[in-house]
N, C-alpha and C positions, 0 to 999 in steps of 0.2 A: 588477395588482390583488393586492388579498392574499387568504390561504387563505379566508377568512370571505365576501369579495366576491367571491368565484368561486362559491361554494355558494350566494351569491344570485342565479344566473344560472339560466336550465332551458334545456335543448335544446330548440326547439319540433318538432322531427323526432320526439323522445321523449313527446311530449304522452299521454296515454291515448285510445285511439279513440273513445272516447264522449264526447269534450270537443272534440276538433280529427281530422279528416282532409285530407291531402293529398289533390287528386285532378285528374281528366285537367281539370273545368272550373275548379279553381282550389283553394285552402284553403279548409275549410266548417268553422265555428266554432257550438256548439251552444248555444243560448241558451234562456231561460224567459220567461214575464210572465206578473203575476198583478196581479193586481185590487189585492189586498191583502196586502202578506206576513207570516209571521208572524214576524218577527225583531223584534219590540219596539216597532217603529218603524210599521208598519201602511201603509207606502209603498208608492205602486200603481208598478208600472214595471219593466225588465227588470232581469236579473242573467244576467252569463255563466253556465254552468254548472259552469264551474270554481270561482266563487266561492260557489257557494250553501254554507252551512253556515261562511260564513269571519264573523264576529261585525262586524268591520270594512266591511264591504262593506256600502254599502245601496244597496239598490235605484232606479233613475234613471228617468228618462222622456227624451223627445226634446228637454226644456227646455235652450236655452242661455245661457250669462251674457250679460253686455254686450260684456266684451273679448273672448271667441273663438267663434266664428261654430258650435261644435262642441259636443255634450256629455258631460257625463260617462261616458255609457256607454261613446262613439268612445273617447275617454281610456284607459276601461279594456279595449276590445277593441284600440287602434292601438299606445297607446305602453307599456301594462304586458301585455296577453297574446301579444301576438304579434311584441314587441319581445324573449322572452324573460326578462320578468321577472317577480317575486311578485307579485298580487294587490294584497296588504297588504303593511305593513312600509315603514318609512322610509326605510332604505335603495334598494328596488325603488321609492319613490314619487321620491326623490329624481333617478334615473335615470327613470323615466317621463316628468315633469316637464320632464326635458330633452329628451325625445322632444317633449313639447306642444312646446316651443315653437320646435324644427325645423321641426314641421310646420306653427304656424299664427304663429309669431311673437311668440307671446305672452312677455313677459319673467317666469320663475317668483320673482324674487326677493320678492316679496309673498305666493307662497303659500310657498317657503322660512323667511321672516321669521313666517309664521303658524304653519305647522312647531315651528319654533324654541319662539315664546311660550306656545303652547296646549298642546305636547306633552313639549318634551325641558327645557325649565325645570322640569315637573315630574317630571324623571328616566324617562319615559315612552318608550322607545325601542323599539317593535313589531318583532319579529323577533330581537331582539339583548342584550346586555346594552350601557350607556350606554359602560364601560371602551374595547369596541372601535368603538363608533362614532364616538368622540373621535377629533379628530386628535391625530396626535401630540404636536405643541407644546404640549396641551392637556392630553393624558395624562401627559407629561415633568414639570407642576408640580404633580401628585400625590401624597398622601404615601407613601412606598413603605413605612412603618413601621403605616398605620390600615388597616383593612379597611372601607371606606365604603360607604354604603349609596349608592345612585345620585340620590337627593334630596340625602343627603348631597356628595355631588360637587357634585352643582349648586353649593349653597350654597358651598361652599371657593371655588367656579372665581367665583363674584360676587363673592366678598370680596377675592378676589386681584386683578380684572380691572376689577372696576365692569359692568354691567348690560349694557350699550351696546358695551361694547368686545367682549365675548363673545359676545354677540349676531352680532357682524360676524366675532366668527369662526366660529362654526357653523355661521352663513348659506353662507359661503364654505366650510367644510365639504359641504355640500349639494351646491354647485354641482360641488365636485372632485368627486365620485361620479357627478353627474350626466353628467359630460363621459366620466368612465371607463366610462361603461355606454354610447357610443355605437357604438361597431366591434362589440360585443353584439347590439347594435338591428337593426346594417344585415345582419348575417352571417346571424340570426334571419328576417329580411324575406326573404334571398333563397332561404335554404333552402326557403319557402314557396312560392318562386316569384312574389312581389311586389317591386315597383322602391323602391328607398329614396328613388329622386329623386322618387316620385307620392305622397310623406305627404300632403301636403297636398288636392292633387285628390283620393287617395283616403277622405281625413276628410270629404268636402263630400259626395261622394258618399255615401256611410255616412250620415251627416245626413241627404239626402234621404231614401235609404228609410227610414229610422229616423222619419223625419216621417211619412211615409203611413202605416205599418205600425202606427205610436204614436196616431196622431188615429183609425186604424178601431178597433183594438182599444180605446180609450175611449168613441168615439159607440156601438158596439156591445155595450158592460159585459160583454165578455168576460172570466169570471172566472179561464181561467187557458190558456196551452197553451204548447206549446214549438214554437221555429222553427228553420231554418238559416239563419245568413250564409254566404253564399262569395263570396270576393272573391280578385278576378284582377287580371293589370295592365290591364285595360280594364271592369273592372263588377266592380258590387257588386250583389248577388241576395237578398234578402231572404225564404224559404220556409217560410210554415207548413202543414204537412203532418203536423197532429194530428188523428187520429179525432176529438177531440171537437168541434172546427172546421172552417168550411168551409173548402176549400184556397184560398189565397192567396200571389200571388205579386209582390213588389213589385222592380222594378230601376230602374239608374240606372248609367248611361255615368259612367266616370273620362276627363273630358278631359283 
């Protein structure tokens, strides 16, 4: 990896205590849920607490799509925070991405290809400037004599390439980063004292409680409190233990 894609990596052993602890029953991960948040967007549902204040991050519920059995929260607690990678940023989603679909199967070249059209066509590249996140081949037919604006790049890189052909290479840009952030992911997991080989049970399980925990604090319009995960290589524990709610505890065996 190069200098730029190492500085997108964290130690999760280095995490902040008020965000992540190791402990004797497992990793306990701090999280939020609120009714309604005030980020713009007015979304009831949880947010790590690493993520709160990050503009990019909104807020999820226990809702899953059609292809992965899992949701966005598991996403951002399994394969971007405790995979060792950023939150946000294209690069860290790029590697997450590839964590999804270790763990559940799911092929990311669709959300890659969404990537591509929605964000970095329009020079949009979250964490970085566009120059380093080009692959090289990419970077190599740029003028070394213009100083371009990152929109601008785009446009040179269309006109040189045609829409379609660049497209497939960025895609596959994606995917190289994706692949490079996995000995990351697994070295991440075990410092924690989780199995690289239970992604997948451990994401189902996560689900579960994430289901109970998500349908009470909805039937119940609790407006807001904060809980723990800890999750081990045999359970996932789901604890909120806020004064302003009653204490609740939700678990679920990782077969």
């Amino acid at each position: 990896m190069n200098e730029l894609a190492e500085e997108a990596l964290h130690d999760v052993a280095q995490y902040p205590p008020d965000l992540l602890q190791i402990r004797d029953e497992g990793v306990q991960v701090r999280v939020t849920y609120k009714k309604e948040w005030d980020d713009g967007f007015g979304a009831r549902g949880w947010k790590l607490n690493a993520t709160i204040g990050d503009p990019v991050i909104i807020a999820s519920t226990r809702e899953t799509g059609q292809r992965i059995p899992t949701s966005v929260f598991v996403h951002d607690i399994l394969d971007h925070f405790l995979s060792g990678f950023g939150v946000s940023g294209h690069r860290s989603e790029a590697m997450a991405l590839r964590q999804l679909y270790r763990r559940t199967g799911s092929d990311p070249r669709s959300d890659y290809k969404q990537l591509v059209k929605e964000d970095i066509f329009y020079g949009m590249v979250n964490g970085e400037k566009l120059k380093t996140f080009l692959p090289e081949d990419l970077y190599s037919m740029l003028p070394s004599d213009e100083d371009l604006t990152d929109q601008e790049i785009i446009a040179f890189l269309k006109n040189k390439l045609g829409e379609e052909k660049l497209t497939d290479s960025l895609v596959n840009r994606f995917f190289e980063l994706g692949v490079d952030g996995e000995r990351h992911a697994d070295e991440s997991w075990r410092k924690l004292g989780l199995e690289p080989g239970k992604r997948t049970e451990t994401g189902l399980a996560l689900q579960a409680v994430l289901n109970r925990a998500d349908a009470m604090a909805e039937e119940s319009g609790m407006e807001m409190f904060e809980a723990i995960i800890t999750i081990n290589s045999d359970k996932c524990v789901l604890t909120i233990n806020d004064v302003s709610v009653p204490r609740s505890v939700f678990g679920q065996d990782i077969a």
